[in-house]
Each structure stands twice: as structure tokens, then as C-alpha cells.
C-alpha positions in Angstrom: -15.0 -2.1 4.4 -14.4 -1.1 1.1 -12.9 2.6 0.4 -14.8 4.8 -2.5 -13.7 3.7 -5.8 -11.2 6.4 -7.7 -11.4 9.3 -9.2 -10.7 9.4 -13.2 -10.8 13.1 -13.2 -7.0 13.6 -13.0 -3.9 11.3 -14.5 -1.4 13.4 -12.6 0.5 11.9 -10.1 -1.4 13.8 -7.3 -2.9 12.2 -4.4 -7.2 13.7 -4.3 -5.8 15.5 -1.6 -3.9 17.6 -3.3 -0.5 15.8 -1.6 2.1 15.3 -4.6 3.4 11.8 -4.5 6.8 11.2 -2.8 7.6 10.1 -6.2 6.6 13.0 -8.4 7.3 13.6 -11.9 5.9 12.7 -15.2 3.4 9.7 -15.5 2.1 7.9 -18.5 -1.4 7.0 -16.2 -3.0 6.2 -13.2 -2.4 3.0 -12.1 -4.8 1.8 -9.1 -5.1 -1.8 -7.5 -7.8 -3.8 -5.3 -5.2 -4.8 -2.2 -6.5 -6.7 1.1 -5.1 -5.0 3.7 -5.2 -6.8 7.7 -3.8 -6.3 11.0 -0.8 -8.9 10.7 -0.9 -8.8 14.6 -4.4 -9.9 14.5 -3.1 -12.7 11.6 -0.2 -13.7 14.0 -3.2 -14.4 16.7 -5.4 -16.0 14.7 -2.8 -18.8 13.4 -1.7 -19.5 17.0 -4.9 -19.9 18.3 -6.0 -17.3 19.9 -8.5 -15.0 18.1 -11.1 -16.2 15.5 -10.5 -15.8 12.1 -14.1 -13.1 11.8 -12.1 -11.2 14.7 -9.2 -10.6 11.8 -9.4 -6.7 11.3 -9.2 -6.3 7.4 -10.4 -4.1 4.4 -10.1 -4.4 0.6 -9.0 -0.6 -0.5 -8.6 0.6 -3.7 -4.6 1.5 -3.7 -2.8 3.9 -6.2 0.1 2.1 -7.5 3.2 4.6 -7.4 6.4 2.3 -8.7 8.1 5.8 -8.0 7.6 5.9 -4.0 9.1 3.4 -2.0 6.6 2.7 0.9 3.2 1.9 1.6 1.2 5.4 2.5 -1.9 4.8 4.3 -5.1 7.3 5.8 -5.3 7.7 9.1 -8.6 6.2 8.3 -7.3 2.6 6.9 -5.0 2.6 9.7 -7.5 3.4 12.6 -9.7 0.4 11.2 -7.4 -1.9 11.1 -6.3 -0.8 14.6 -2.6 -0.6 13.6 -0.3 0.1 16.5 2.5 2.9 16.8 5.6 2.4 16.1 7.8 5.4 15.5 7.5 8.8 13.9 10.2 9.6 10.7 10.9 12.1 8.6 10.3 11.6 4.7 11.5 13.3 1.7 9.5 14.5 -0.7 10.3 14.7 -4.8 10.2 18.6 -4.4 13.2 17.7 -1.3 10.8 19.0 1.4 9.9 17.0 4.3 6.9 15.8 5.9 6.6 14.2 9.6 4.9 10.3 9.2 3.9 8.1 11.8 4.9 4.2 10.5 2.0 2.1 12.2 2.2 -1.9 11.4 2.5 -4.7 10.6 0.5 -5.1 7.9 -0.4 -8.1 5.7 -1.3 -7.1 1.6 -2.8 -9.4 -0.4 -2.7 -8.8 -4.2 -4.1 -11.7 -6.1 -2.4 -14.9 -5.2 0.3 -13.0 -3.7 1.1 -12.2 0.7 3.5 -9.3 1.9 3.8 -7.7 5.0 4.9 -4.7 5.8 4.8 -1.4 7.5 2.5 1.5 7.1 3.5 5.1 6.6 0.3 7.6 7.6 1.0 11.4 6.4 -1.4 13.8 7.7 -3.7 15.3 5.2 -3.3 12.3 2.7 -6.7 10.6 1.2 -5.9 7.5 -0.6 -3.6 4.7 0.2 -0.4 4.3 -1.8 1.4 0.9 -2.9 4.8 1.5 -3.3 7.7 0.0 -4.9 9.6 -1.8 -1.5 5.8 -3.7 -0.9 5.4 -4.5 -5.0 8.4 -6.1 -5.1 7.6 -8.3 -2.0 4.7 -9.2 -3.6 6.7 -10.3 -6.8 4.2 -7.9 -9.2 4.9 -5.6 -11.4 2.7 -2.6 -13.4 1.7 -3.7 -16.8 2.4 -0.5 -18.9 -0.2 -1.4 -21.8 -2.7 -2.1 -20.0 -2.3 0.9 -16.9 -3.1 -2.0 -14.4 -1.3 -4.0 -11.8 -0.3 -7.7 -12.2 1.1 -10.4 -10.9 4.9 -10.9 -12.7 4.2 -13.0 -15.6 7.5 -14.4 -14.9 6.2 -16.0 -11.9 2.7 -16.3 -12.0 2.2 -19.0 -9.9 4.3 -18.5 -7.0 6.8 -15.4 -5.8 10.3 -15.4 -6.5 12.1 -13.1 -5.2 16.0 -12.7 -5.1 17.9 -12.9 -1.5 22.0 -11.5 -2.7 
């Protein structure tokens, strides 16, 4: 299932719902990526054996990239697809130092290019659009190319991930 394409009315750093980004502040563009998105539970499964691979709940959604945020923000919608389970409820701060209740839902698997991550999912009420954020990016070993306003896989390491384990 794939999510409605973005909005090029606004560069702000403003979700469409009107949510500021966790990250806030000034922004040279809009940066938005095509992500895969699955049920790593239903991945898990799969490569054991015990669910077919067309059983695999997944969507390609078109992400805004927020190097600013930390975590991967996700509708209730994405995350009711997918048919990610609970796992706790937290607290997050805000750029403007309020707070907002999340629910963290996961695992998830994201798929950027030639690159795997998994992760788990932060769903704020009221939010609209999915948000990669820098913790998942750097998993995936990609990095915002700032000429172009576009995601891409670290031309350092184009061919496989590197990442560093100190």
C-alpha cells in the first residue's frame, strides 16, 4: 500500500499535520525518501519457516527525512497495517521542551535502497506522515545529500553498510 505522495506546498519543518518536528529549527528543504517498511515479526516467521513470504505485512511510504529527530515516527495508520505490536508508552521531548505521550510499537524492518535496518516505531497521536530519523539513517549507513535535497546511500560505502561498533 503506498501512502499519498508529499506535499510541496511548505519547506518548513512541519509535519501536514500541523505537529512541529521533534527536531525543529531552520531547514534548508524538504527532504523525503521511498522506505519499505515490514512487520520484522512477520520477517522473523517467514525465514524460519513458518509464514509465506505474500503473508509478510509490508508498505512502501513516502518518509520525511528529519536528520534533526532521532527516531522513526509513524501514523497510527502505517503502524495498524503492518500490525505492529505494543510495546511501551514514553514520554518525548519536543524542540519547543514540551512533551508528548508516544506509544513505541515494533519491530520494524526499513529498507532504503540496498540497505536493511530494524528498528522501533514511535506513533504520536495526531501525526500524518512518517518520519526517518537520524538513530534508523545511520543504521542504514545513508546520509542526506544537501545539493540535491534527496536521500542517499553513503557514497563512502555504497556497496555495503559500515557502520562503527566503539
Amino acid at each position: 500500500m503506498l501512502l499519498p505522495a508529499r506535499s510541496t506546498a511548505t519547506s518548513k519543518r512541519v509535519f501536514r499535520s500541523g505537529v512541529v518536528s521533534p527536531a525543529g529549527g531552520k531547514q534548508m528543504g524538504t527532504v523525503y525518501a521511498e522506505l519499505e517498511l515490514a512487520n520484522a515479526g512477520d520477517l522473523f516467521m517467514h525465514r524460519r519457516g513458518l509464514l509465506p513470504e505474500d503473508k509478510v505485512k509490508r508498505m512502501n511510504i513516502d518518509a520525511f527525512v528529519d536528520s534533526g529527530s532521532y527516531m522513526l515516527i509513524i501514523t497510527e495508520h502505517v503502524q495498524q497495517q503492518l500490525d505492529l505490536p505494543f510495546i511501551e508508552e514514553q514520554l518525548f521531548r519536543m524542540v519547543d521542551e514540551s512533551e508528548v505521550r508516544g506509544q513505541v510499537f515494533g519491530p520494524v524492518e526499513i529498507r532504503f535502497e540496498n540497505r536493511r535496518a530494524t528498528a522501533d516505531a514511535v506513533v504520536i497521536k495526531g501525526v500524518t506522515e512518517v518520519l526517518l530519523g537520524s538513530i534508523p539513517m545511520e543504521d542504514l549507513d545513508v546520509v542526506i545529500d544537501p545539493k540535491r535535497q534527496r536521500l542517499v546511500v553513503n557514497p563512502e560505502s555504497p556497496y555495503i553498510a559500515t557502520k562503527i561498533l566503539k
